[in-house]
Structures are given as structure tokens and as C-alpha cells.
BABATI-432896 format. One record per residue: residue number from 0; residue in one letter; x, y, z negated of N, C-alpha, C, O in turn. Coordinates in steps of 0.02 Angstrom, whole numbers. Layout:
BEGIN
PT; i; aa; nu; nv; nw; cau; cav; caw; cu; cv; cw; ou; ov; ow
PT; NUM; A; X; Y; Z; X; Y; Z; X; Y; Z; X; Y; Z
...
//
This chain:
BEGIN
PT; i; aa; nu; nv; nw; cau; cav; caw; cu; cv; cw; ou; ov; ow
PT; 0; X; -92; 836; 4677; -23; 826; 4698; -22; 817; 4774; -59; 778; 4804
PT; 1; X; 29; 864; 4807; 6; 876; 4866; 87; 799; 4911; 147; 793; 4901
PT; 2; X; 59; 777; 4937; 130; 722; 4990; 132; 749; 5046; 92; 779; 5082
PT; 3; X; 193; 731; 5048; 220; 757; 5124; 228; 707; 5174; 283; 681; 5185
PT; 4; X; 172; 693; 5204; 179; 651; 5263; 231; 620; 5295; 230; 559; 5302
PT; 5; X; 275; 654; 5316; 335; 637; 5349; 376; 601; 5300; 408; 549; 5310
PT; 6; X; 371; 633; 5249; 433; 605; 5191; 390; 531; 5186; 420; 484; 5210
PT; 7; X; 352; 523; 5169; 299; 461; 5128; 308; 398; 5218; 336; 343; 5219
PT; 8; X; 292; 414; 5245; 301; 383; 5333; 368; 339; 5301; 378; 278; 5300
PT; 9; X; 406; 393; 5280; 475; 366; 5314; 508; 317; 5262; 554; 278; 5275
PT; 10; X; 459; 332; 5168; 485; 265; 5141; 430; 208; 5173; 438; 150; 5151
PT; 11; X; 389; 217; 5209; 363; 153; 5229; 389; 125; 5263; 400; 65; 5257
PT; 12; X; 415; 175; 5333; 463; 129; 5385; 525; 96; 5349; 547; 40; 5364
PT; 13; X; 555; 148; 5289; 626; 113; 5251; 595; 34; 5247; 619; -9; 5284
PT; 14; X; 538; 16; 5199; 496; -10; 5170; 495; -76; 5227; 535; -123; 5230
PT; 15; X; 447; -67; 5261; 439; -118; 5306; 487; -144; 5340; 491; -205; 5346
PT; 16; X; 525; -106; 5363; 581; -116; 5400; 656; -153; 5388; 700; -182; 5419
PT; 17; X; 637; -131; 5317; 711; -168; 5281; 694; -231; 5248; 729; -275; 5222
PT; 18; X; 620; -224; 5257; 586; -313; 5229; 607; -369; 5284; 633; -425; 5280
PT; 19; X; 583; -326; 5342; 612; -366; 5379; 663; -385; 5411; 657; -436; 5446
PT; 20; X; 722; -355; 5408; 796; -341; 5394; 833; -384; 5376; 873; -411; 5414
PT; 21; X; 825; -402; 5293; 805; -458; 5253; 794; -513; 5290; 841; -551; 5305
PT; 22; X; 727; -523; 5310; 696; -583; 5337; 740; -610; 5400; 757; -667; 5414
PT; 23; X; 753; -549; 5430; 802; -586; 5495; 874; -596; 5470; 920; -611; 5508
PT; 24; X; 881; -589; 5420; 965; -612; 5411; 951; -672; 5364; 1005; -697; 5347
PT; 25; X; 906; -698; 5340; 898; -758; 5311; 903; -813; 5369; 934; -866; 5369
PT; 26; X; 854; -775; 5428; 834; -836; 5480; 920; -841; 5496; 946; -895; 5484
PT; 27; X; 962; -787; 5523; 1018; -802; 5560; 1071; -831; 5513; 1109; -867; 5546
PT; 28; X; 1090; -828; 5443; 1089; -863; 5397; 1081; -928; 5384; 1121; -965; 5356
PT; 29; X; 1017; -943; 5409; 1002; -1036; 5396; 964; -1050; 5322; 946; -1103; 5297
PT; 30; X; 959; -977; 5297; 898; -984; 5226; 837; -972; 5245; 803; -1004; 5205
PT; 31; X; 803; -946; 5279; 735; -919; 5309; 705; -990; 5302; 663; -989; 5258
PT; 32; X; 710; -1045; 5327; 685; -1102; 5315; 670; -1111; 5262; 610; -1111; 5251
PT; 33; X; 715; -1121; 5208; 707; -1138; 5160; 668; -1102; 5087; 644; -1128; 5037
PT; 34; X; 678; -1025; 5112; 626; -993; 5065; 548; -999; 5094; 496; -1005; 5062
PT; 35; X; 557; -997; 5160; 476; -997; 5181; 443; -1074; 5157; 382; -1074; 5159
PT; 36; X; 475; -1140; 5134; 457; -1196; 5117; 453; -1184; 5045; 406; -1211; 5016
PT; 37; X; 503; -1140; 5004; 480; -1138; 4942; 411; -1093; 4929; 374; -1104; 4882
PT; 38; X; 401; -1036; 4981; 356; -1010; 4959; 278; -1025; 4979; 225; -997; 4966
PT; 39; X; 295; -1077; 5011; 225; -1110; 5033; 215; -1155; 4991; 158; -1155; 4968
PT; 40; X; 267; -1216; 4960; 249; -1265; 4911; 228; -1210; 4853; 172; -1206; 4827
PT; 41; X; 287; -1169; 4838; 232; -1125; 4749; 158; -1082; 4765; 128; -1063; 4715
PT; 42; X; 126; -1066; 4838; 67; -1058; 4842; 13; -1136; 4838; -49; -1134; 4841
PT; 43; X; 46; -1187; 4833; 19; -1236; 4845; -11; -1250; 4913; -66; -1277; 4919
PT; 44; X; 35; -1227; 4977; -3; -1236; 5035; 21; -1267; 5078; 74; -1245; 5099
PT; 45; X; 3; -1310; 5100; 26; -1373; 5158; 21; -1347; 5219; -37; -1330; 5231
PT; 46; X; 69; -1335; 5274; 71; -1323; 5330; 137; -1345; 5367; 190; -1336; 5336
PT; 47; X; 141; -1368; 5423; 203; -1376; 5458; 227; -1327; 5493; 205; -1316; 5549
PT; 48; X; 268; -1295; 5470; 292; -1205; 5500; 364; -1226; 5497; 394; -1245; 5447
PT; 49; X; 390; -1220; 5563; 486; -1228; 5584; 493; -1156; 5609; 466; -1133; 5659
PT; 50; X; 527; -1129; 5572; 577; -1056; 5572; 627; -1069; 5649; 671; -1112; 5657
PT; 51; X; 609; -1032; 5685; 659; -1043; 5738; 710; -1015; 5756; 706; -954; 5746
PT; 52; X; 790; -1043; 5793; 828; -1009; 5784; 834; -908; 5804; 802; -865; 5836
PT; 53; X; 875; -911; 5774; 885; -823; 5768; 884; -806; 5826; 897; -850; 5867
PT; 54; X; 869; -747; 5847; 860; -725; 5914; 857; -650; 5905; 811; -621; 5877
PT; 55; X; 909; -622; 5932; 934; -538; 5926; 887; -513; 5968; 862; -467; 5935
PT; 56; X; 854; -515; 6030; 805; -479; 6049; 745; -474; 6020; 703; -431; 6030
PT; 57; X; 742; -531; 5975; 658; -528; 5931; 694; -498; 5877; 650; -461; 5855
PT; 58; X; 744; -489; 5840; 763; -447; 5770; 744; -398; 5790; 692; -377; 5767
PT; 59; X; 779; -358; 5843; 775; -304; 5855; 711; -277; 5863; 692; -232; 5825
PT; 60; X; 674; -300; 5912; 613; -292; 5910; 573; -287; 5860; 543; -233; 5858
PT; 61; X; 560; -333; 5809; 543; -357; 5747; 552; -273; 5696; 506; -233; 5686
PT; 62; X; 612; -268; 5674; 633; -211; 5651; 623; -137; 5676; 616; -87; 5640
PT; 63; X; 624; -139; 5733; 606; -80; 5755; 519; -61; 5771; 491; -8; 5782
PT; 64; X; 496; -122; 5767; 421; -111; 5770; 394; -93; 5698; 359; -44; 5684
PT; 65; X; 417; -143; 5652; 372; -144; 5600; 403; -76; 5545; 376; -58; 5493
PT; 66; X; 464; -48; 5577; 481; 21; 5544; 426; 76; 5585; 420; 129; 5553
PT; 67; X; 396; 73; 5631; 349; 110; 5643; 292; 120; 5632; 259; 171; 5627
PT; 68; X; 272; 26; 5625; 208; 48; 5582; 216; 60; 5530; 169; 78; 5494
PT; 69; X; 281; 53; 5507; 257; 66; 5421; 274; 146; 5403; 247; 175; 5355
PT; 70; X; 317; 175; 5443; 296; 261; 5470; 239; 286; 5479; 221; 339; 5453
PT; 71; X; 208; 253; 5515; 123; 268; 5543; 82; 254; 5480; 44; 296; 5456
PT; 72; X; 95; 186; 5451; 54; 192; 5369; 65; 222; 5328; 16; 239; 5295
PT; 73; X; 113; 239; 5313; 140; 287; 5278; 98; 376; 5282; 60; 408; 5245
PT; 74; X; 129; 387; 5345; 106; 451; 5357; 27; 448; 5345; 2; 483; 5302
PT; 75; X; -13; 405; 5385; -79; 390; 5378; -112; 397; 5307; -162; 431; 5294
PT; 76; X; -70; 351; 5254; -82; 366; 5190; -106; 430; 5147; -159; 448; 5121
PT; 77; X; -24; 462; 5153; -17; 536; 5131; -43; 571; 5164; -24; 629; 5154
PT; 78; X; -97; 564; 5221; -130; 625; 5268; -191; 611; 5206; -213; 649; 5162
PT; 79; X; -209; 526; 5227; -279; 536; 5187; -287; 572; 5117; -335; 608; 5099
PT; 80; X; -224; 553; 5078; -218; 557; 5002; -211; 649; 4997; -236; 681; 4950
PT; 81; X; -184; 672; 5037; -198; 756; 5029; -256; 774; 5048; -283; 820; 5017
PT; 82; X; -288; 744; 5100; -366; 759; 5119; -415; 744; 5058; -456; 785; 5039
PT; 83; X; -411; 709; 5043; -451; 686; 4966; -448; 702; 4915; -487; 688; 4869
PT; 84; X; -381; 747; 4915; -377; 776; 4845; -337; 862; 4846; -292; 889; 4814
PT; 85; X; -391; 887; 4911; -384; 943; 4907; -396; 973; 4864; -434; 939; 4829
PT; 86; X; -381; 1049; 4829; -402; 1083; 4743; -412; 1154; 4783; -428; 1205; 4753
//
């Protein structure tokens, strides 16, 4: 089964990108705190981590970076996965 790079890239950037999307509208929201405390107490892990306020130049940033790598993994993926299973 042959992938198409570009296509596969681009649900990663959807992918990554809208995770973190998500993540920054919790922080600007005022829930980001509170899931990152639930999800550290149900790993059972003790740490003092304060979510800091929202900040539109780091969203942006944030989002527009990690939609690239996850383009770049993506594509990276489906290069390898056709290389490996050439017929």
C-alpha cells in the first residue's frame, strides 16, 4: 500500500496542531491548570508545575510550530513506510 506523503504530513500537522489548539484554549480558558493537576495526580506523579497565564505570542508560536513538525513526521513517516514496502 503505497502513502502519499504530503497527504499523511498534513494529518499530522492537522494532528499535532489541533492538540495543541486545544491545549491553548484550556490555558486561556482557566482549565489547563486543572487538567494538567488531574493528569499528573492519575499518573501518580508529584511535581509542582503552575500553567502560566495565556500568552498569544507563545499560542501562536506553539501552533504553528508543532503543525510543522507534525508535517515533517508525517511526511517522514510515509516516505519511510513506501521505502520499506516497495513490491
Amino acid at each position: 500500500m503505497h502513502m502519499n506523503p504530503g497527504k499523511v504530513g498534513l494529518v499530522g500537522g492537522v494532528l499535532f496542531g489541533g492538540f495543541h489548539l486545544i491545549w491553548s484554549i484550556l490555558v486561556a480558558t482557566g482549565m489547563g491548570q486543572a487538567l494538567y493537576d488531574f493528569v499528573l495526580w492519575a499518573h501518580m506523579i508529584h511535581v509542582a508545575v503552575i500553567i502560566g497565564p495565556f500568552d498569544v505570542t507563545a499560542f501562536i508560536t506553539l501552533v504553528i510550530m508543532t503543525t510543522i513538525v507534525g508535517y515533517c513526521v508525517g511526511y517522514a513517516l510515509a516516505t519511510v513506510w513506501n521505502r520499506v514496502h516497495r513490491g
